[in-house]
N, C-alpha and C positions, 0 to 999 in steps of 0.2 A: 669540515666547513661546507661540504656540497648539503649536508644535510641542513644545517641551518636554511640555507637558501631554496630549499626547496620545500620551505615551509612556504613562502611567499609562491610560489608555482602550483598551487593546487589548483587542480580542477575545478572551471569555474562552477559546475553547479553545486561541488562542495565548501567551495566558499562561498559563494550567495545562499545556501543551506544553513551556514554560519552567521552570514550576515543577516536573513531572517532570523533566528533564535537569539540574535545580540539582541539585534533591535526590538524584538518583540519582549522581551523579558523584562521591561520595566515598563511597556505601555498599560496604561491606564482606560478605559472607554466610561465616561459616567456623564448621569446628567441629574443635574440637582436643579431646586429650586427656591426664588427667597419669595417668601408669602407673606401676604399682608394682610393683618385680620380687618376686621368689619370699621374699627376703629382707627384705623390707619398706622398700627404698630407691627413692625418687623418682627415677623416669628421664626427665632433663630434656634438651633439646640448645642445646649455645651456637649461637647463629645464624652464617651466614657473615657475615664483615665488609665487605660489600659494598654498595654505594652505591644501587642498585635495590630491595633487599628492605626490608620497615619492621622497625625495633628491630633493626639490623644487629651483631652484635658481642653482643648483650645472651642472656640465658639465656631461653628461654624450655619451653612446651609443642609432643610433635608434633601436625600437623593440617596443616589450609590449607582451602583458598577451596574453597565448594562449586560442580559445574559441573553445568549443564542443572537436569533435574526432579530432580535427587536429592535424597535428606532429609539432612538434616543425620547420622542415625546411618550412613547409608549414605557421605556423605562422609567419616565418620572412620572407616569400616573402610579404606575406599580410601585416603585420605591415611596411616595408619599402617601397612601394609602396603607401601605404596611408599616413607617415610619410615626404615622400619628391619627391612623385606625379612620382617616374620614375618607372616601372617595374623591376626588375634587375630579370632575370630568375633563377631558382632552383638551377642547373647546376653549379650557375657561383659563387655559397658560397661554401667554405670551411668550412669545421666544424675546430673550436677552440677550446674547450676544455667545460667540462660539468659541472654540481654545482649541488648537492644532499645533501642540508646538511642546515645548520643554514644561515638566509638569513640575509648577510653583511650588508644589508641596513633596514633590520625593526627587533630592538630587541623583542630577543623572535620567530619569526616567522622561517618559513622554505620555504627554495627556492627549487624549482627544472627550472634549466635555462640550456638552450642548447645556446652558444656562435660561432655565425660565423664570417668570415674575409670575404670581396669579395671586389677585386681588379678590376681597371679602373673605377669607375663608374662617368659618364660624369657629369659635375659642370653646364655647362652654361643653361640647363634648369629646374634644380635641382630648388624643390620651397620648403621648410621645412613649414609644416603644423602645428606642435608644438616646441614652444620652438622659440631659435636663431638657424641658424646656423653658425656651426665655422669651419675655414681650417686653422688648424694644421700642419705646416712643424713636422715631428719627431723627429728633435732632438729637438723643442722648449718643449714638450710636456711635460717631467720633471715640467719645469719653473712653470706651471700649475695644480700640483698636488696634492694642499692643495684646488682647485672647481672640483676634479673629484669625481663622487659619487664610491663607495667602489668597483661597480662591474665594472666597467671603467675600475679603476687599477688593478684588477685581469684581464683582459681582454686585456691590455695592458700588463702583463705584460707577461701571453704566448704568446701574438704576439713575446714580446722581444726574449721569449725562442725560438721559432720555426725560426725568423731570425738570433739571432746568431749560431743557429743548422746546419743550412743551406743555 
């Protein structure tokens, strides 16, 4: 019995050692974006349907995982630009709103996601490197809301907040 209990007595910096690698093993860091082309349609991409990636098959935002020291707006220049081959410069996103907390899309895990908007961005040499892509008039986009992955519709739905604000 002494042994059971002194499992609960470990040294603290071997359990905060633990409790880092708990916590860390399902955090997430990404920053995506929902773009609006020239015509005022949401361009969104269906995910591949493949078994490794999360929300596989579902619609969602581009973006992805931030790597090293980058910031999160520096990650979404890089991820969109790789994601559908056009540059869209720093400047020209809008911050949408932030996620610190329990990650929507992988039970159990945690997100930390920075969320931008960026408007005009040109269709016709637009070439989507993962996934489909899809153009979304807005008010269709409801119709659609049973293939949006979880952080989609948070993400759409400050878009909704800041246009009816404004």
């Amino acid at each position: 019995m002494a042994r059971f209990t002194e499992l609960f007595h470990r040294p603290k910096s071997i359990a905060l050692s633990l409790e880092f690698l708990m916590s860390n093993q399902y955090t997430r860091e990404i920053a995506a974006a929902l773009l609006i082309d020239v015509s005022g349609n949401l361009l969104l991409q269906r995910r591949d349907n493949v078994p490794h990636i999360i929300q596989p098959g579902k619609v969602g935002l581009f973006g992805g995982h931030r790597e090293g020291d980058e910031t999160f707006l520096e990650c979404v220049v890089r991820e969109i630009a790789e994601e559908i081959t056009q540059h869209i410069p720093a400047e020209r996103f809008q911050h949408l709103f932030s996620l610190d907390g329990a990650d929507p899309e992988r039970p159990g895990g945690h997100l930390r996601g920075e969320f931008f908007i960026s408007y005009g961005v040109q269709t016709d040499t637009l070439v989507v490197t993962e996934g489909k892509p899809l153009k979304v008039p807005p008010d269709a986009i409801w119709d659609m809301r049973s293939e949006l992955t979880p952080a989609t519709l948070l993400a759409l739905n400050a878009f909704l907040q800041i246009t009816a604000a404004g």
